[in-house]
C-alpha positions as CSV (number, residue, x, y, z in Angstrom):
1,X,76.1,19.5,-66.7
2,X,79.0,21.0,-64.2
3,X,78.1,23.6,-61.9
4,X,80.6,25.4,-60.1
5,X,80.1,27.0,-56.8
6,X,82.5,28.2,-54.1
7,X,81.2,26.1,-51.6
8,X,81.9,27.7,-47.9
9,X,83.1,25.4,-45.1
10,X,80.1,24.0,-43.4
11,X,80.4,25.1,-39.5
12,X,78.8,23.1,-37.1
13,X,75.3,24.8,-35.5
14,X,76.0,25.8,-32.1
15,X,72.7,24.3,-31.0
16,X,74.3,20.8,-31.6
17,X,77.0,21.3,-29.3
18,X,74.9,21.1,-26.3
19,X,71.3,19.2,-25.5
20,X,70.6,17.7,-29.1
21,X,66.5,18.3,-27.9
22,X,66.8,22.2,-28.3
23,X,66.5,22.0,-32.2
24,X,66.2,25.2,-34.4
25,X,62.9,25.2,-36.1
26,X,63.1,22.9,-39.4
27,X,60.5,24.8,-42.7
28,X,59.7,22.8,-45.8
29,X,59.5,24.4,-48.6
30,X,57.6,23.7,-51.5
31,X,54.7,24.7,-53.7
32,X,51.8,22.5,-52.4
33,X,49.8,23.3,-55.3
34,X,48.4,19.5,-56.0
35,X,46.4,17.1,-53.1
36,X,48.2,14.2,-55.2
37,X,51.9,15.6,-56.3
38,X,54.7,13.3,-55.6
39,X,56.7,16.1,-53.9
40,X,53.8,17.8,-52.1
41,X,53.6,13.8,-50.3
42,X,57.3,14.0,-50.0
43,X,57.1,16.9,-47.9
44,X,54.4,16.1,-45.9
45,X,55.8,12.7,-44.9
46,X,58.8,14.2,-43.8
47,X,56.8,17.1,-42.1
48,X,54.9,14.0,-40.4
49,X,58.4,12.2,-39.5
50,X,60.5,15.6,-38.3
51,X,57.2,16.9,-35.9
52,X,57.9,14.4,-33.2
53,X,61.5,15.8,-32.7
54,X,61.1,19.7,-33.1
55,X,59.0,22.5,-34.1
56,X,58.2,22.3,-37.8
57,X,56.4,24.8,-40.7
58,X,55.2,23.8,-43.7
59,X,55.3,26.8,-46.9
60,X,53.8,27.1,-49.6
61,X,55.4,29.0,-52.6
62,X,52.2,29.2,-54.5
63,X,48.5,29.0,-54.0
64,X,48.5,25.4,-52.0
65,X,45.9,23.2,-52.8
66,X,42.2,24.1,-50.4
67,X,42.4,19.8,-49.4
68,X,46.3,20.1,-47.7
69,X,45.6,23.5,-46.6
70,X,42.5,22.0,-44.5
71,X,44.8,19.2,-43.3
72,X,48.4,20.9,-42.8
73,X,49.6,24.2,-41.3
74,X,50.9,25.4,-44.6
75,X,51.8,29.2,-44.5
76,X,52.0,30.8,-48.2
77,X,55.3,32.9,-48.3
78,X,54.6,36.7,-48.5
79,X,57.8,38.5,-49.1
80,X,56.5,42.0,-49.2
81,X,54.7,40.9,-45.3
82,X,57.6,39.8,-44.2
83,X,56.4,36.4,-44.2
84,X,58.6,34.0,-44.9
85,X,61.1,31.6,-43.1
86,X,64.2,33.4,-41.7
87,X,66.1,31.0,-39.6
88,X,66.9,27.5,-38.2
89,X,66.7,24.9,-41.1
90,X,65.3,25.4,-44.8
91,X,64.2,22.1,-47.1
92,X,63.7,23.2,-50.3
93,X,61.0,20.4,-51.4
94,X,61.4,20.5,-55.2
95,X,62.8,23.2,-57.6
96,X,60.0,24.4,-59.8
97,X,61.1,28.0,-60.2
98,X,63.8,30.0,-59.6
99,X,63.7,31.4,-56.0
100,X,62.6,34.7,-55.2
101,X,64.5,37.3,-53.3
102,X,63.1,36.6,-50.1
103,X,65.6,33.5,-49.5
104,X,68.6,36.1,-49.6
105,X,67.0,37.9,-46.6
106,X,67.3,35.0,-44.5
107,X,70.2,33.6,-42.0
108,X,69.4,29.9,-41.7
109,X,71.5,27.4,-39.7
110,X,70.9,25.1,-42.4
111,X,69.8,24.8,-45.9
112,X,68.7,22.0,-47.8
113,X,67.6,21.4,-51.5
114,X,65.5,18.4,-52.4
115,X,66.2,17.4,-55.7
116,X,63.1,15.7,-56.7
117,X,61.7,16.5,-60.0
118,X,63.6,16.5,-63.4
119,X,64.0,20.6,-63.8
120,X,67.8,21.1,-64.7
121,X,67.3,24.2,-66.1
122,X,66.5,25.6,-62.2
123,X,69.1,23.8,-61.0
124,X,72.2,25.9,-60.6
125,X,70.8,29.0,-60.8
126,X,68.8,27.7,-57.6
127,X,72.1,26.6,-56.1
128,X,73.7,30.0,-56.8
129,X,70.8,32.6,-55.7
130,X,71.0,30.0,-52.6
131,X,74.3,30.0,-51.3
132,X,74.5,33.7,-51.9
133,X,77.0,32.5,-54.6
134,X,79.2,30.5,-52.9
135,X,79.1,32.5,-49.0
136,X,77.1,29.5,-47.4
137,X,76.6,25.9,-47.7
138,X,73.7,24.0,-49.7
139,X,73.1,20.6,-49.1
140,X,71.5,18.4,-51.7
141,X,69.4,15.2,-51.6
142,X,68.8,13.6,-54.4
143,X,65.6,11.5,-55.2
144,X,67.8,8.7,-57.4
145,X,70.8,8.3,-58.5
146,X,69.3,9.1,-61.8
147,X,68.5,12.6,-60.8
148,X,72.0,13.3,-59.8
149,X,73.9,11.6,-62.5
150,X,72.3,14.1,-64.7
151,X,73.6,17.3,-62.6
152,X,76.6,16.1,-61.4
153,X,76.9,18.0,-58.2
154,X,77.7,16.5,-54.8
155,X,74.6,15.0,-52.6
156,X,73.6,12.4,-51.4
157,X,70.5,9.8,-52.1
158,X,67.5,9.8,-50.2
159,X,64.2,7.2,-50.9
160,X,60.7,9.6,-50.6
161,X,59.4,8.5,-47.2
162,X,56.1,6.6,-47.1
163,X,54.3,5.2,-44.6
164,X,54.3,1.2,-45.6
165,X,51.9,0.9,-42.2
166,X,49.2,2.4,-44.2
167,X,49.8,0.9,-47.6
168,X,50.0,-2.9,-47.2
169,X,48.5,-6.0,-49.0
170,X,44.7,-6.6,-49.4
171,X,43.3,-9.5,-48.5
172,X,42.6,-11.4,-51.8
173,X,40.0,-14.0,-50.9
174,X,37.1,-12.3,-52.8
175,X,40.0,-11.5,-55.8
176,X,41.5,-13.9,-58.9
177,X,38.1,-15.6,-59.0
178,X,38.3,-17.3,-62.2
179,X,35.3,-15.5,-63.5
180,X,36.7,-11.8,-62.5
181,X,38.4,-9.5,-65.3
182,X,41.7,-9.0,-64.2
183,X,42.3,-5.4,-63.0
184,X,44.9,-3.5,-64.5
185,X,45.5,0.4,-62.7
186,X,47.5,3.6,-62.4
187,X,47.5,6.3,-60.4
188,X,49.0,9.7,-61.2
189,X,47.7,13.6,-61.0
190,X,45.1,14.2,-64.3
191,X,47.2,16.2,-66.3
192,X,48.1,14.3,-70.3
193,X,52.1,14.8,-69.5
194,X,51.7,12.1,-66.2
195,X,50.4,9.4,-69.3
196,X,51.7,8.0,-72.6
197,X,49.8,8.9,-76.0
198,X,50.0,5.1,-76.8
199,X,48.6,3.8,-73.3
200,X,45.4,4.5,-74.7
201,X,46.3,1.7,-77.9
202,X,47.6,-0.1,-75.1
203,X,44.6,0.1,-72.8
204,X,42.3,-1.0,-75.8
205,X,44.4,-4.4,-76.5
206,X,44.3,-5.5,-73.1
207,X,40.7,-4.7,-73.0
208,X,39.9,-7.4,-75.7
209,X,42.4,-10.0,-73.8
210,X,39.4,-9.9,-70.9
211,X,41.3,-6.9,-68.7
212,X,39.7,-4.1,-67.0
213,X,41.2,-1.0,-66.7
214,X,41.8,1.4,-64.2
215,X,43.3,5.0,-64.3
216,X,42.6,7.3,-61.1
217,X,43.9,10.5,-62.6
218,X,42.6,9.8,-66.1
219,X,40.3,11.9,-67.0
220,X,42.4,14.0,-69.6
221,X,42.3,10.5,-71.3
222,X,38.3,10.4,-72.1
223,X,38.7,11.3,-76.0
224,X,41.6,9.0,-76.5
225,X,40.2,6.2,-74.9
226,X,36.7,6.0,-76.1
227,X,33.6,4.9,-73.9
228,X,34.5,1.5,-73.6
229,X,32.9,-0.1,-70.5
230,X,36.2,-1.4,-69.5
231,X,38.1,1.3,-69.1
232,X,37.4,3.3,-66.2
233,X,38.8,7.2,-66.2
234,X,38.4,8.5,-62.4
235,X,39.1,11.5,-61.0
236,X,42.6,11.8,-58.6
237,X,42.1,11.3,-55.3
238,X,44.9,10.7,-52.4
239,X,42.1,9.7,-50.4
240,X,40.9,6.8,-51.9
241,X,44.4,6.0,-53.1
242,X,45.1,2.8,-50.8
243,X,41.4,1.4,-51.4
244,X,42.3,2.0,-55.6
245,X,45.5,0.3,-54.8
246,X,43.9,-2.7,-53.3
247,X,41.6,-3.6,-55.6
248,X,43.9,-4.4,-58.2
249,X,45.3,-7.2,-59.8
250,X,48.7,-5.0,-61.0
251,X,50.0,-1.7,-61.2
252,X,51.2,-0.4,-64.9
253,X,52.7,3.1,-64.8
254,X,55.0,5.1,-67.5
255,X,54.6,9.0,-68.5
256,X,55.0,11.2,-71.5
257,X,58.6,11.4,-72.8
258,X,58.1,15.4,-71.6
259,X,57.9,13.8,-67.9
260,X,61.1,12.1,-66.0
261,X,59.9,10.7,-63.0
262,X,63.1,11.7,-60.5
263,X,61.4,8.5,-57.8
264,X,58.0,7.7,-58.8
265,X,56.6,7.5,-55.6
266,X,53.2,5.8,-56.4
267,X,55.3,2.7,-57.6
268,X,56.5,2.0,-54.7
269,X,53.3,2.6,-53.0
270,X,52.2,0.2,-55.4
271,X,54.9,-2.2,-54.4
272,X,54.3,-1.5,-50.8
273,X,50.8,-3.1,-51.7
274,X,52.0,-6.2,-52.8
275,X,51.2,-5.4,-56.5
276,X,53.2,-6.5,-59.4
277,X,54.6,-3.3,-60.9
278,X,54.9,-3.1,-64.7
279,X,56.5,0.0,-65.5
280,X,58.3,1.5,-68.4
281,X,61.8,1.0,-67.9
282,X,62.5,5.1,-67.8
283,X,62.5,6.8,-64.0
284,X,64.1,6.9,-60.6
285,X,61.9,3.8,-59.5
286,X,63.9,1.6,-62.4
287,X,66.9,1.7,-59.6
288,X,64.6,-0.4,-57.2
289,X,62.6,-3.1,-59.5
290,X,64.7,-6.2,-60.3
291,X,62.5,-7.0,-63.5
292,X,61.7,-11.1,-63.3
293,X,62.1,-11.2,-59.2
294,X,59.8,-7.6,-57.6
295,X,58.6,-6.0,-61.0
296,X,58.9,-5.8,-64.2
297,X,60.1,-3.4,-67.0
298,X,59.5,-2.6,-70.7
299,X,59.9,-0.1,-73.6
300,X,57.4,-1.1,-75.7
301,X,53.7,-1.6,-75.8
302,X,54.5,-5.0,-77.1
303,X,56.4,-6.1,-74.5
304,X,54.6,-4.3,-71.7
305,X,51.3,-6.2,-73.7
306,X,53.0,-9.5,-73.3
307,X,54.3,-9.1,-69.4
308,X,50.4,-8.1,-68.4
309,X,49.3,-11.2,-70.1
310,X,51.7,-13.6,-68.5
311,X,50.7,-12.2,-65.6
312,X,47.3,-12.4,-66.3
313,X,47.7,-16.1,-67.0
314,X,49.8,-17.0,-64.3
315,X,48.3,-16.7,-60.3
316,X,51.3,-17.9,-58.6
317,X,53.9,-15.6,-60.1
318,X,51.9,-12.1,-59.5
319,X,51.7,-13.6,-55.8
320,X,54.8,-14.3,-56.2
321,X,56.1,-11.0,-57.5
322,X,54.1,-9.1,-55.2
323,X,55.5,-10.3,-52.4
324,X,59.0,-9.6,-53.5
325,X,58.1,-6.0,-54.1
326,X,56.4,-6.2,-50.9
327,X,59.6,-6.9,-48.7
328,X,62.1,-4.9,-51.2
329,X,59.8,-2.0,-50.1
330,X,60.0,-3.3,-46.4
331,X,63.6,-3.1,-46.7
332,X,64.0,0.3,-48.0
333,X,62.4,1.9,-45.0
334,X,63.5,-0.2,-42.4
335,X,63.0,1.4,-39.3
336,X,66.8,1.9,-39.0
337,X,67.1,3.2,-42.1
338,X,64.3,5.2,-41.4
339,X,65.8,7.2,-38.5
340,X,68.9,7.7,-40.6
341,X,67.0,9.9,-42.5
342,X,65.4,11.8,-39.8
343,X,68.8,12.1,-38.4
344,X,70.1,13.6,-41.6
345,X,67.6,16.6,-41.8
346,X,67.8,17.2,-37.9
347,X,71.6,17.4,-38.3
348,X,72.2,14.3,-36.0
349,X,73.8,11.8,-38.1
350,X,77.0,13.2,-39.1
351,X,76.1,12.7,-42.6
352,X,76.3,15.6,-44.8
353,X,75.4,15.8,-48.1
354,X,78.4,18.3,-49.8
C-alpha cells in the first residue's frame, strides 16, 4: 500500500536551539485498556525511560485498565473537557482507531506515530487526520521491518524497550532433574485470537511425550484443551510474568492467522530469560531469532512437535540456545543503543524518522 501525503518541512523546535534541559512536555498516547498488552508495556517503558529527562503524561484513549491506572498517571482524554494534550511532543502508542477530532485542535512541536500493531486499515487515514493533510510533519517508528514493509511509508525501526535488569536467567539448580516434566509455556493476553486453534492438538501430543504445559493467558482455551492434569490454563498476569518465565524449561509462542504480531514483545522477554524460544515463523520477533543458534522457528505442528522434543532430549543445547538468546537480547538494548532511542523521542539525536 502507497500513501501519499504532502509532507511539510520539518523546522527545528526553538526549545532545541538553546539549553537542551528545558524540554517541551513529551504525552503518550495510547489506549491502556489491558494490564498485559504489548503496546500498553511499550508505552510505559518508554514513559519510564523519557521521565528522567523531562516532564512526561501518559493518555488513555479509552477506559484504561483499574491495575495501570493504580500504578501510572494515566489521564483519559475528554475532548468535550478540554482535556487532552495540546502541545510539546505527541507519541501516538499504537493505531487502534481512527483519531478523534481533538488531535486537530492541538499545536504540538512534535508528533510521533508508533506503528506497533498490524491495523493497515488505520493507517493512512491516521496519517492524514494527523498531519492536518499534509500542513505538519508525522514521524513514524516502526516496530519491525515487517510492519513497515507492509505500509511502505518512510520511518524508521525501533526494538520495544524492556528492561532486561528485571528479566534475566533463573537459577536452574533445582530445574532439568531427570525425574521433572519438562515445562513448556506461553504468555499472551486471554483472548482465542492471541492462540492457534491447533495449539491445543499440539498441547495434547507433547503432553503424552512426558511435557507439562503452561499457558498464562489461557483460559479461553479450557474447552479445547480438556482437563488434562498437565496442561495448566492460568489467568494473565504481568505481575507474576518474570516468576512464570523462570520456571520454564522453553518458551513456545504463535497466534491465530487473524493476529500479526508487529514485535512480539514477550519473546524477547522470553529470550531476555535465557529461554529457548520456539515460535512460529510469522511476526516482527522472526527478524531477531537466528533458528539453530538463539531460537528456533516452524510452520507446522510437526515440526514445532519435533524442535520441543529435541530440545527436551538434549540439556546442553537449550543451555546452549538460551544463552544465545540471552546476549542477542543483551545486544539489542545495549545501553548505547538504548540512549539512541531516548535521544530520538526527545529530539536530541538528529535522527528523524521522515
Amino acid at each position: 500500500m502507497t500513501i501519499v501525503l504532502t509532507a511539510a518541512v520539518s523546522q527545528k523546535p526553538r526549545w532545541l536551539e538553546g539549553n537542551p534541559c528545558h524540554q517541551p512536555k513529551i504525552h503518550i498516547i495510547s489506549t491502556f485498556v489491558s494490564a498485559v498488552g504489548g503496546s500498553e508495556w511499550r508505552a510505559i517503558a518508554l514513559y519510564e525511560e523519557l521521565r528522567h529527562y523531562c516532564e512526561v503524561q501518559l493518555w488513555s484513549t479509552a477506559i484504561p485498565a483499574p491495575e495501570l491506572l493504580k500504578q501510572y498517571p494515566i489521564r483519559r482524554i475528554r475532548q468535550h473537557w478540554g482535556r487532552f494534550p495540546k502541545t510539546g511532543t505527541l507519541i501516538f502508542m499504537g493505531i487502534f482507531s481512527f483519531p478523534k477530532r481533538w488531535v486537530q485542535l492541538t499545536l504540538p512541536s512534535r508528533i510521533i506515530v508508533v506503528y506497533n500493531t498490524y491495523t493497515p486499515e488505520f493507517f493512512a487515514p491516521t496519517l492524514r487526520r494527523l498531519s492536518l493533510r499534509g500542513l505538519r510533519t508525522v514521524e513514524v517508528v516502526y516496530a519491525s521491518e515487517m510492519i513497515k514493509q507492509s505500509v511502505n511509508y518512510p520511518g524508521i525501526v525501533e526494538p520495544s524497550l524492556i528492561d532486561i535488569n528485571h528479566f534475566v536467567p533463573a537459577p536452574r539448580s533445582a530445574q532439568w532433574e531427570a525425574g521433572d516434566r519438562f515445562k513448556i509455556g506461553r504468555l499472551s493476553r486471554d483472548e482465542p485470537e492471541k492462540h492457534h486453534p491447533q495449539d491445543p492438538e499440539l498441547y495434547g501430543q507433547l503432553v503424552e511425550h512426558g511435557c507439562e504445559i503452561q499457558v498464562m493467558g489461557g483460559t479461553c482455551l479450557a474447552h479445547a484443551c480438556g482437563d488434562s492434569p498437565h496442561i495448566h490454563l492460568l489467568p494473565c498476569s504481568h505481575e507474576q510474568s518474570l516468576a512464570f518465565l523462570q520456571n520454564l524449561d522453553c518458551f513456545f509462542y504463535r497466534t491465530s492467522e487473524q493476529l500479526l504480531e508487529a514485535f512480539g514483545r514477550v519473546v524477547l522477554e522470553a529470550m531476555a530469560c535465557g529461554l529457548p524460544v520456539v515460535c512460529h515463523a510469522r511476526g516482527g520477533y522472526t527478524e531477531v531469532i537466528e533458528p539453530g543458534r538463539n531460537g528456533f522457528l516452524f510452520e507446522t505442528n510437526q515440526e514445532a512437535l519435533e524442535i520441543l522434543l529435541r530440545l527436551k532430549r538434549d540439556r546442553q543445547l537449550r543451555q546452549q540456545i538460551g544463552q544465545a538468546a540471552r546476549a542477542t537480547v543483551e545486544a539489542i538494548y545495549h545501553p548505547e543503543r538504548r540512549q539512541q532511542i531516548i535521544n530520538f523521542y526527545l529530539g536530541l539525536s538528529g535522527q528523524t524518522s521522515n
